[in-house]
C-alpha positions, 0 to 999 in steps of 0.5 A: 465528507463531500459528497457535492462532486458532480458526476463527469459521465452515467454509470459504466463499466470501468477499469483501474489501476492503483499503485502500492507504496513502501513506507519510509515513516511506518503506520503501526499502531492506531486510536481507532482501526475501524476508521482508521484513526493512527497514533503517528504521521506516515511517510511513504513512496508510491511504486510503480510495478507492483499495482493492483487492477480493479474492474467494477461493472454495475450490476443495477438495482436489486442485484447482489455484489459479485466478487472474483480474484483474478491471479493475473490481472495484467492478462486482461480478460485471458487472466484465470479467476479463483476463489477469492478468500472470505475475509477479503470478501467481506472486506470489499463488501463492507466498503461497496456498502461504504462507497454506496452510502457516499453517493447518496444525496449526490446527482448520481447516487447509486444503490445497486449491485457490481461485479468486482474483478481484482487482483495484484501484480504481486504477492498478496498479504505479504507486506508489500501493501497490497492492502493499500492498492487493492482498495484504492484501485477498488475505491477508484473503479468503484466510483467511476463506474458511479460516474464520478472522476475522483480529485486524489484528495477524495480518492485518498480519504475515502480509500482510507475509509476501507479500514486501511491506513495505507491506503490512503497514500495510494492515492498519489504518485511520488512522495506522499504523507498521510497525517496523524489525527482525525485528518482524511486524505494523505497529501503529496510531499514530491512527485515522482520525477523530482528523485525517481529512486528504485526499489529491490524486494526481495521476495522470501516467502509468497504465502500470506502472513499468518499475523494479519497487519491489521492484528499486528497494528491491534496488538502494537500498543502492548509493545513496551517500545511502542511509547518511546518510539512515538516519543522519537518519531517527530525526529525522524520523519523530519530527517526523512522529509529532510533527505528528500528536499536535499536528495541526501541519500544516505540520510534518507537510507538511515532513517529508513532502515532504523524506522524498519527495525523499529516496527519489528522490534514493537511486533517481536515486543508485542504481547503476544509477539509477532515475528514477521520475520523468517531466515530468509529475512535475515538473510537478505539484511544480512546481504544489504550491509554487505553491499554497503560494505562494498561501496554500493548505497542500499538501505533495507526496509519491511513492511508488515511481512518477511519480505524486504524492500531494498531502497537504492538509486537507479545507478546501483539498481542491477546490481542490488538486484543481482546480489539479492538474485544470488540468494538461497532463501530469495524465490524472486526479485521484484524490481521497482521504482518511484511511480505515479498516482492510480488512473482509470479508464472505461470498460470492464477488461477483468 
């Protein structure tokens, strides 16, 4: 990896933001996890609501990491702190350890301890990426603090190094694809102001999944469907990478939704199976094919979790959203849209 950026300022304290993204083409499954190495090229779209926030203050030699979850990261410094969960802990841990080898043989290498405050503006390890924002954000806040002012390239390829695939795509705004392979960085395919779409989550369960994704990727080879999925995903990603140089909406819709049950057919396949799923999943797919039938463009899609994205166009936005409103099983709707790439600025506001 380069390691040549020159610093653009000394180390200090630094705040940033980082986008989630929904994936139109799924990462599932992977050669290597650690790195993580996957076995197909993902497609996905950058949000704009559903963020985390991040603040790194350095701390100095000698110093050790402190680590703070913040459950309302939006409120700046009024925000209440909790105790942050162990293997998320020891996630960001491993990563400031990452993030300082990098720095090492730069002209602003970096060797001691940080505060690290963060949180999300959404559910946490519910399948709504937030694996993806929170070491982006982390990896951004990080390295200003170093000094450093991170191309995307680098940003998206050293948030990839967390061990979360998804991350990787965070690290742009729009419409971004990250290759299969050996290959670092994800690139971006549009930017947001080309086809501004918007997304519908419907939230049906807030708690953390009891299958990590990472367990889910681990166990999706033993899915008997893993291979013939692969053997078709070519086809797919090009209708979708189709779809948006043509802003053919159905088409995309189609893909999408397909590529959402796919995931979950290889987790409900796996062995042992994953259901992601609850009731109210059902439930809300079952609402979307009704907003179709009623002449409303709305497509379905999930991640790793209960919870469903709801792809539509902005002129159907209020009312996809109202439909999902009326649902028994839905606790809330986020409303979301096509969104832009992370950014920082100075001072530590967590």
């Amino acid at each position: 990896m380069n390691t040549a950026l020159e610093p653009a300022h000394e180390p200090a304290p630094v705040t940033a933001e980082a986008p989630s993204n929904i994936a139109f083409i799924k990462y599932w499954g992977a050669r290597d996890l650690e790195t993580p190495v996957p076995f197909n090229r993902s497609l996905s779209m950058t949000l704009d609501a559903c963020r985390s926030i991040c603040s790194a203050s350095p701390l100095g030699d000698g110093k050790e990491d402190e680590i703070v979850w913040v459950e309302d990261p939006a409120a700046g410094r009024s925000a209440a702190s909790a105790e942050a969960p162990p293997s998320f802990v020891e996630r960001t841990r491993r990563h400031l350890d990452r993030l300082r080898e990098w720095s090492q043989g730069t002209a602003a290498s970096y060797s001691g301890g940080f505060r690290i405050a963060t949180g999300n503006t959404f559910p946490s390890a519910a399948g709504i990426a937030s694996s993806a924002s929170g070491f982006t954000a982390l990896t951004l806040a990080v390295a200003a603090a170093m000094g450093f002012d991170l191309p995307p390239r680098m940003l998206s390829a050293l948030s990839r190094s967390s061990g979360s695939g998804s991350a990787a795509r965070s690290a742009y705004g729009g419409y971004v694809e990250w290759p299969d392979g050996e290959s670092n960085a994800a690139v971006q395919v549009l930017d947001e102001d080309t086809w501004p779409l918007c997304d519908v989550v419907a939230v049906v369960e807030t708690a953390a999944k009891k299958v990590s994704s990472r367990d889910g990727h681990r166990l999706a080879v033993t899915s008997p469907y893993f291979a013939p999925r692969l053997a078709g995903l070519g086809g797919r990603l090009e209708r979708v990478r189709n779809a948006l140089r043509q802003r053919d909406f159905e088409a995309l819709g189609s893909a999408v939704e397909e590529e959402g049950i796919d995931l979950h057919l290889i987790a409900m396949s796996s062995r042992p199976p994953v259901y992601y799923w609850s009731p109210g999943t059902i439930e809300v797919l079952a609402a979307v094919r009704d907003l179709r039938a009623d002449g409303i463009a709305a497509y379905a899609t999930m991640d790793a979790g209960a919870n469903v994205h709801v792809i539509c166009q902005p002129a159907d936005e209020s009312r996809v959203a109202e439909r999902l409103e009326t649902l028994g099983s839905v606790e809330r709707v986020l409303r979301d849209r096509t969104g832009g790439p992370p950014a920082w600025r100075g001072g530590a506001e967590l």
